[in-house]
Every structure is written in structure tokens, then in C-alpha cells.
C-alpha positions in Angstrom: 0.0 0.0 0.0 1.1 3.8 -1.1 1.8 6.0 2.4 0.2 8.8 2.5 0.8 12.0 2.6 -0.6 14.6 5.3 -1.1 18.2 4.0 -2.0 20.6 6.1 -3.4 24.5 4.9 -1.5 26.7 6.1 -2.9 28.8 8.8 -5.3 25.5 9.7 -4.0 25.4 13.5 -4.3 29.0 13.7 -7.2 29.1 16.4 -5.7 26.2 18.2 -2.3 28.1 18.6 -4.2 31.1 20.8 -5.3 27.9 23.6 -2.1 25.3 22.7 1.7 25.3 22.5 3.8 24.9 19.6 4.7 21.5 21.0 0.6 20.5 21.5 0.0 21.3 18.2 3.0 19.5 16.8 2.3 16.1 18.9 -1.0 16.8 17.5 0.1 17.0 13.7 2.0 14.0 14.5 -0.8 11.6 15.8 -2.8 12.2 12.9 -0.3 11.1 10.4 0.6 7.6 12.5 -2.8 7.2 12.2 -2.9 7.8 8.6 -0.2 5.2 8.6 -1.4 2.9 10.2 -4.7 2.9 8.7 -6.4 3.6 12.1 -7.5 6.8 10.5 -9.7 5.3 8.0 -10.6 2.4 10.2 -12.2 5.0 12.7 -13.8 7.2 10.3 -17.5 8.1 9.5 -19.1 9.1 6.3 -20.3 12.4 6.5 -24.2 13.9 6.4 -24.7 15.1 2.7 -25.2 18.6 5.1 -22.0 18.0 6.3 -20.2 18.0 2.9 -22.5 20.2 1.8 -21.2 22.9 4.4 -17.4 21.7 4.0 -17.6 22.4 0.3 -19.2 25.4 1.2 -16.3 26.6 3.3 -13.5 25.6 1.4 -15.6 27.3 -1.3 -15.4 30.8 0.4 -11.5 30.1 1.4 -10.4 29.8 -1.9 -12.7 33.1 -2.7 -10.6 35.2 -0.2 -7.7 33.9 -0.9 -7.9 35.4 -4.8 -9.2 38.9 -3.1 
């Protein structure tokens, strides 16, 4: 099986940063990629609501949008 690859957006741990350390956030970043490499990730996930996506698409949507501004 092909690892994969963990991309983050840049600013995405913005919010966290104001209530978590530098060292939180990287120990976070780090626990979800072993868990992408393990598979654990996918083993533990749910399919989202159509809402859900929906409003996900929706947001990515309006970042990309502000981004160009």
C-alpha cells in the first residue's frame, strides 16, 4: 500500500495556537499522520451527512474566494 501524505493549509492550527503550545499542536500533527499510517485513521472514520459536505464544500468554497481577493 502507497503512504500517504498529510497536507496541512497553512494557517489551519491558527485558532488552536491562541489555547495550545507549539509542542501540543506539533504532537497533534503527529498523531494524525501515524494514524494515517497505520490505517487507524480510515478504520475509525465516518461518512459524512450530505449537510455535512455540503457545508465543508461550502467553506472551502469561500476560502479559496478570499484567498484570490
Amino acid at each position: 500500500m502507497k503512504k500517504l501524505k498529510v497536507v496541512y493549509e497553512e494557517g489551519c492550527f491558527d485558532e488552536l495556537a491562541e489555547e495550545m503550545t507549539q509542542e501540543e499542536i506539533d504532537a497533534l500533527t503527529k498523531e494524525i499522520e501515524d494514524l494515517a499510517d497505520s490505517g487507524e485513521l480510515f478504520e475509525n472514520s465516518q461518512q459524512l451527512s450530505e449537510e455535512e459536505s455540503d457545508m465543508i464544500l461550502r467553506r472551502l468554497d469561500n476560502m479559496e474566494k478570499n484567498k484570490r481577493q
